[in-house]
VOKE-306434 format. One line per field, with one value per atom (N, C-alpha, C): residue number from 1; atom name; x, y, z. Coordinates in Angstrom, 3 decimals. Layout:
ropa <- [NUM | ...]
lolum <- [CA | ...]
X <- [X | ...]
Y <- [Y | ...]
Z <- [Z | ...]
***
This chain:
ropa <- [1 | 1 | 1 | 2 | 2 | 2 | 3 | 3 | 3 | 4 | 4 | 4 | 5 | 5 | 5 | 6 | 6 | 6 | 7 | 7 | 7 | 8 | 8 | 8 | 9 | 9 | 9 | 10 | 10 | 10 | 11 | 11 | 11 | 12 | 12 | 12 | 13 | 13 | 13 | 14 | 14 | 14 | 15 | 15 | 15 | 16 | 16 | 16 | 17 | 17 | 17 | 18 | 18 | 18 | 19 | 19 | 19 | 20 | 20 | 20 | 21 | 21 | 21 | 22 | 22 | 22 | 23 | 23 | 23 | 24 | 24 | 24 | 25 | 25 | 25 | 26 | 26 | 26 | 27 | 27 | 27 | 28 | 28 | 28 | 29 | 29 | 29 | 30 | 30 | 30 | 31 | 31 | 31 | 32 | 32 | 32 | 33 | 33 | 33 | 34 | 34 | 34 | 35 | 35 | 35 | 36 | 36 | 36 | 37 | 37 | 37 | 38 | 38 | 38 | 39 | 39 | 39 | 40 | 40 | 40 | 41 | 41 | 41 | 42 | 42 | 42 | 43 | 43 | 43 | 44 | 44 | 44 | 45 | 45 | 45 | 46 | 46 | 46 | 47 | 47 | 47 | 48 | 48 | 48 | 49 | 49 | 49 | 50 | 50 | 50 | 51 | 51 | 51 | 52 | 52 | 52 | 53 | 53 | 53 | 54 | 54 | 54 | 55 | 55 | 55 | 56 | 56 | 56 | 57 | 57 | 57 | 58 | 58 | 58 | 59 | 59 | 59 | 60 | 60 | 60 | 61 | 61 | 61 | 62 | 62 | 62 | 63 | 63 | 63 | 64 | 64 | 64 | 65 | 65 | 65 | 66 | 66 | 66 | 67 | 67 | 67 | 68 | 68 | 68 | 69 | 69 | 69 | 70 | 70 | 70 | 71 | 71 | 71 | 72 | 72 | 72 | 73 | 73 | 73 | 74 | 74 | 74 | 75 | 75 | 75 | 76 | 76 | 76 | 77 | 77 | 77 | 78 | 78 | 78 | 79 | 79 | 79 | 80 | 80 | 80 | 81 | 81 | 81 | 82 | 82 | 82 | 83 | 83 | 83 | 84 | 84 | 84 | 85 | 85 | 85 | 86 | 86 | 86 | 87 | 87 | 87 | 88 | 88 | 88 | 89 | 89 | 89 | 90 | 90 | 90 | 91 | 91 | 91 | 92 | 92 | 92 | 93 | 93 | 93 | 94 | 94 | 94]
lolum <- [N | CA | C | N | CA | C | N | CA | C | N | CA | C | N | CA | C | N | CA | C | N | CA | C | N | CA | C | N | CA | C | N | CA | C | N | CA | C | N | CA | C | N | CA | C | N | CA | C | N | CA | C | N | CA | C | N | CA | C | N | CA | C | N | CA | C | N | CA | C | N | CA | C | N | CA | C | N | CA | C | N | CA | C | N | CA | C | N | CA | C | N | CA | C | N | CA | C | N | CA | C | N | CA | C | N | CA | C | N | CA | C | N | CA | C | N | CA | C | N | CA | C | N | CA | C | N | CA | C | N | CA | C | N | CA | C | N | CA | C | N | CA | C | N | CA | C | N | CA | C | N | CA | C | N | CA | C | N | CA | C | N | CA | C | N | CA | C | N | CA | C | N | CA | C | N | CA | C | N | CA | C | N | CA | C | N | CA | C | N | CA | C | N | CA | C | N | CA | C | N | CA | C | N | CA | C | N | CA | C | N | CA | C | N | CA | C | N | CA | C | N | CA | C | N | CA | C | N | CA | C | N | CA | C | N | CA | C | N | CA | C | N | CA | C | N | CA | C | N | CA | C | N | CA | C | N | CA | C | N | CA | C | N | CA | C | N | CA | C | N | CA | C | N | CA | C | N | CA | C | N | CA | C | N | CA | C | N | CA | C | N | CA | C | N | CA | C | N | CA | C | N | CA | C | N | CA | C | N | CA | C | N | CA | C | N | CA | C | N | CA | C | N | CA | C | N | CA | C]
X <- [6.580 | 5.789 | 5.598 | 5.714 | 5.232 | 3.922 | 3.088 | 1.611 | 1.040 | 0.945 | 0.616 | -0.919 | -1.262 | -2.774 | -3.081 | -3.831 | -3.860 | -5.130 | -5.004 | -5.669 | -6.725 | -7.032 | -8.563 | -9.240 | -10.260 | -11.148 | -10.925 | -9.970 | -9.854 | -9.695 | -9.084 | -8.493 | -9.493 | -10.181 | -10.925 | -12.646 | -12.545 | -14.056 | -13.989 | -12.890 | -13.470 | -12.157 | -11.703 | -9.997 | -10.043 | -11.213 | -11.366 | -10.633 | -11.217 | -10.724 | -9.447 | -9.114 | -7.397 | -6.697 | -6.822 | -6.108 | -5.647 | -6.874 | -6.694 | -5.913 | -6.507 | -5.616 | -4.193 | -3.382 | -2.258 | -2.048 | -2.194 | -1.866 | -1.874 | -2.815 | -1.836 | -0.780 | -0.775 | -0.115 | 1.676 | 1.219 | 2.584 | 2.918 | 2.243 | 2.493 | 3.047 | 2.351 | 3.071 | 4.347 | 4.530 | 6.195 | 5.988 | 4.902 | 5.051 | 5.174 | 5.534 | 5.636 | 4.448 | 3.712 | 2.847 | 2.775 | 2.869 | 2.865 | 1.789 | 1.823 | 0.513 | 0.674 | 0.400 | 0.905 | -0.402 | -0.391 | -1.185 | -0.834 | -1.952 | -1.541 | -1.210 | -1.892 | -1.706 | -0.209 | -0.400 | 0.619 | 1.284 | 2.840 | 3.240 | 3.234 | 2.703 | 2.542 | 1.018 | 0.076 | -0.985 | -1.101 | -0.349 | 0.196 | -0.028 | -0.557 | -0.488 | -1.680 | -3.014 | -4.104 | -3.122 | -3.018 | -2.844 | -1.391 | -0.407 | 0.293 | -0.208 | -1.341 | -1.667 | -2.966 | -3.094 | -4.093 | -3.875 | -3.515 | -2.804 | -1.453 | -0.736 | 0.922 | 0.418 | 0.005 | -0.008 | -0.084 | -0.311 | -0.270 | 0.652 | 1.044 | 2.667 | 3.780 | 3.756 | 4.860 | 4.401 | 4.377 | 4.311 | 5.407 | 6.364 | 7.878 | 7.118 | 5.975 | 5.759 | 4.634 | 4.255 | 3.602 | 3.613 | 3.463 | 4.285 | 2.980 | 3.336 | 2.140 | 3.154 | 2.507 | 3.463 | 3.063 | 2.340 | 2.036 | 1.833 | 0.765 | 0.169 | 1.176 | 2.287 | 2.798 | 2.724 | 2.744 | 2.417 | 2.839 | 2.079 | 2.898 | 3.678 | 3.717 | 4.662 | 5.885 | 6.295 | 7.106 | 8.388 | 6.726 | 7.599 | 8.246 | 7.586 | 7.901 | 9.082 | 9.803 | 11.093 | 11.810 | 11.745 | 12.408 | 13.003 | 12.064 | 12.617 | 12.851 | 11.796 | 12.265 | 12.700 | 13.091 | 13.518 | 13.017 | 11.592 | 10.772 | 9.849 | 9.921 | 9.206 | 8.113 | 6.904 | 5.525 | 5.281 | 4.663 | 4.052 | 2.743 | 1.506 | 0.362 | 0.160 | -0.765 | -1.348 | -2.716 | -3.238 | -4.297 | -5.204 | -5.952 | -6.533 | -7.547 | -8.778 | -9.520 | -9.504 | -8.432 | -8.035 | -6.294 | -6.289 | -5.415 | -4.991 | -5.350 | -4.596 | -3.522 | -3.917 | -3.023 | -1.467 | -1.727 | -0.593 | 0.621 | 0.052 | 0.808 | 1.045 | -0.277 | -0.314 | -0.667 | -0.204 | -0.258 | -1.705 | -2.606 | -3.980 | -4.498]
Y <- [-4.334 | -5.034 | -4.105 | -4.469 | -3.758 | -4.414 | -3.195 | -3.564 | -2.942 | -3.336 | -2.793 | -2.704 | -1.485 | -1.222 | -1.132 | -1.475 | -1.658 | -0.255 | 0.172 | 1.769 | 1.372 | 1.048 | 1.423 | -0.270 | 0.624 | -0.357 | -1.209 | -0.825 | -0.812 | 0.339 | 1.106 | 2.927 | 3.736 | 2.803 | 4.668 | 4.012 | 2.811 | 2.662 | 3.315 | 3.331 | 4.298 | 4.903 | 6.152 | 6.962 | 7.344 | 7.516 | 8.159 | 6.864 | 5.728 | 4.442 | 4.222 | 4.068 | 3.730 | 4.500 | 5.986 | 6.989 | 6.766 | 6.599 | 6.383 | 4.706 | 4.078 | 2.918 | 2.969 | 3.552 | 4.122 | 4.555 | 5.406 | 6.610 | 5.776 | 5.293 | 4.483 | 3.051 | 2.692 | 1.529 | 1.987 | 3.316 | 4.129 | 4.363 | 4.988 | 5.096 | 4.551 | 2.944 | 1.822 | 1.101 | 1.785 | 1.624 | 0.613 | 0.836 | 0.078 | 0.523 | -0.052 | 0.907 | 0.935 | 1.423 | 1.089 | 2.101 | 0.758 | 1.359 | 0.990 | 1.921 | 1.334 | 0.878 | 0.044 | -0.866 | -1.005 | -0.520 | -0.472 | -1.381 | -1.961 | -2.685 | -1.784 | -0.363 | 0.829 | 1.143 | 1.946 | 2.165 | 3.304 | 3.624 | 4.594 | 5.754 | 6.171 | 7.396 | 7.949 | 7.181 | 7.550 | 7.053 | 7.577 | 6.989 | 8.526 | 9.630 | 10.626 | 10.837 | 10.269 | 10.407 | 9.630 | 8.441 | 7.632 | 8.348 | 8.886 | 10.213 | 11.144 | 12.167 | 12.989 | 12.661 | 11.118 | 10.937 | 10.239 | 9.067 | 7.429 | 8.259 | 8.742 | 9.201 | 10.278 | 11.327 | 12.321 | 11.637 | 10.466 | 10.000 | 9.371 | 8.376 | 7.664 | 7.838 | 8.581 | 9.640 | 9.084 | 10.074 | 9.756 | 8.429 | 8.832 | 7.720 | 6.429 | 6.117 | 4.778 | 4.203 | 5.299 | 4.787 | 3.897 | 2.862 | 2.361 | 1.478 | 2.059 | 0.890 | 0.332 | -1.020 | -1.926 | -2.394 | -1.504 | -1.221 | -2.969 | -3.754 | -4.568 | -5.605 | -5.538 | -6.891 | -7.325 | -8.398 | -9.176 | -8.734 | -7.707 | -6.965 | -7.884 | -8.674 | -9.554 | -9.628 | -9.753 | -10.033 | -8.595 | -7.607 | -6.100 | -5.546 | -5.413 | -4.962 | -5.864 | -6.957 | -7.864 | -7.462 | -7.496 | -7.388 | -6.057 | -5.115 | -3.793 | -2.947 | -3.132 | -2.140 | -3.000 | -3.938 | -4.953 | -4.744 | -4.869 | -4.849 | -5.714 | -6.294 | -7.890 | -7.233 | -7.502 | -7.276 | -8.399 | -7.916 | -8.717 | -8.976 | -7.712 | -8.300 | -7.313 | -8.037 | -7.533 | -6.846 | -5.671 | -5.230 | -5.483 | -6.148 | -5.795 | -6.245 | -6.204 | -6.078 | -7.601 | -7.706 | -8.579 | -9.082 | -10.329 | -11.056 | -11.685 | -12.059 | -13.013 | -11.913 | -10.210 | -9.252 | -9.439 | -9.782 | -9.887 | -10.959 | -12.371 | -13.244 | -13.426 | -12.555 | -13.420 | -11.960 | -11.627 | -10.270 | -11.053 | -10.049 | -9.243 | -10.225]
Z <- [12.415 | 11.434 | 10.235 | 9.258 | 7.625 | 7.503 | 6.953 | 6.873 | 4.914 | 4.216 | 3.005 | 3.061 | 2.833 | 2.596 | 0.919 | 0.095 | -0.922 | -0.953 | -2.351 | -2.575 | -2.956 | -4.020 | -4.685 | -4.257 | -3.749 | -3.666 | -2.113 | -1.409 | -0.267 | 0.923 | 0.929 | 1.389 | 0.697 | -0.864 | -1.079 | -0.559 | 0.313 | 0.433 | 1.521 | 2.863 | 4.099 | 4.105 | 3.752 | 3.508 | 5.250 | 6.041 | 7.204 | 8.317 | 8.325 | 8.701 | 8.834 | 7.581 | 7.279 | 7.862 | 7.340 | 7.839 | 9.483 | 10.415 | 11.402 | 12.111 | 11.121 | 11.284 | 11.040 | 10.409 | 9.493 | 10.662 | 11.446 | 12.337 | 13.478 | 14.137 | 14.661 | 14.803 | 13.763 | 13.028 | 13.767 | 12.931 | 13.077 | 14.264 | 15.391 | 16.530 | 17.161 | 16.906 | 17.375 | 17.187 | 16.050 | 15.672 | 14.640 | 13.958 | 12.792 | 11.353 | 10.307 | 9.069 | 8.136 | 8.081 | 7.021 | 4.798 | 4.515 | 3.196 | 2.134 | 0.606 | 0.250 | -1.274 | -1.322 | -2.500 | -3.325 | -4.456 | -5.745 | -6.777 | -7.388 | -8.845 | -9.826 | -9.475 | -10.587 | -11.139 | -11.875 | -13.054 | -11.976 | -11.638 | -11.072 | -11.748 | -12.883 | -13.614 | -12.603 | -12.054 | -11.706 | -9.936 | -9.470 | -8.220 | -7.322 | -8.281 | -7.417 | -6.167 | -6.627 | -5.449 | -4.271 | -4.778 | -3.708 | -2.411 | -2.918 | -2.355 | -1.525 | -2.380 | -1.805 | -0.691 | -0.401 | 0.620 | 1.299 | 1.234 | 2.340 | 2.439 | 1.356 | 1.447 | 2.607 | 3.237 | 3.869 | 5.411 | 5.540 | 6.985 | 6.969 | 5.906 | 5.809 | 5.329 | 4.180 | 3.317 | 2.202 | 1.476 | 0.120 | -0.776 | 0.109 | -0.630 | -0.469 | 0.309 | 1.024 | 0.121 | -0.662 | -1.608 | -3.180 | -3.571 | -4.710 | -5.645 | -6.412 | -7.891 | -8.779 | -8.749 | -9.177 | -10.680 | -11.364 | -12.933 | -13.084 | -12.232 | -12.298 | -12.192 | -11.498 | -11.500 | -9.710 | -9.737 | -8.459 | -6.977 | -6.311 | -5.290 | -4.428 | -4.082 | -2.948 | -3.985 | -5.111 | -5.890 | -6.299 | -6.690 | -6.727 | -5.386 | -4.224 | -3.299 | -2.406 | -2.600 | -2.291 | -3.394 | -5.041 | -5.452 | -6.339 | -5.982 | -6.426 | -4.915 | -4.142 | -2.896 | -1.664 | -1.889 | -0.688 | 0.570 | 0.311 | 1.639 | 1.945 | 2.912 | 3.318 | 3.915 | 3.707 | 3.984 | 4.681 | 6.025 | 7.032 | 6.624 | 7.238 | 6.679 | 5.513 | 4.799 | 3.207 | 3.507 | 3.278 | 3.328 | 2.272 | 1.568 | 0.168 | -0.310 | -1.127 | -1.365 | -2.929 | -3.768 | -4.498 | -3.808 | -2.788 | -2.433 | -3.535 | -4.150 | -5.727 | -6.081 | -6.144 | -6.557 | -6.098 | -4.717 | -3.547 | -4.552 | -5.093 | -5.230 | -7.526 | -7.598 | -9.363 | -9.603 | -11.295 | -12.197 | -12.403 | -12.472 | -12.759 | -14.537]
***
């Protein structure tokens, strides 16, 4: 299963939570990645904190365009469940 955790405002209300959710997400043989509306110039917190349990590569801001849309059509990756705090983000630009 692919699981997208969305960063701000979801991961930075409990980073202790996720982390552990992430960890074992993974265990279980699942992939988890973290998908931002943010601009990828400013993609580095989200790296050096959700990225350190999933890899940094797994991290991606989609400089506000519609993550279900960016993540099929630039990294060809089908997202199972959506983690997030603004679901409209998932389907419609901001």
């Amino acid at each position: 299963m692919n699981i997208s955790i969305d960063y701000d405002d979801t991961y930075t209300k409990d980073p202790l939570m996720w982390n552990w959710f992430a960890q074992k997400a993974l265990e279980r043989g699942h992939k988890v990645y973290c998908v931002s509306a943010r601009g990828v110039q400013h993609m580095d917190e989200p790296k050096q904190t959700i990225g350190r349990i999933i890899g940094a590569e797994n991290c991606f801001g989609t400089n506000l365009a519609p993550k279900r849309d960016y993540m099929m059509t630039f990294r060809k990756i089908h997202i199972d469940v959506w983690i997030d705090d603004l679901p409209e983000m998932i389907v419609s630009p901001n």
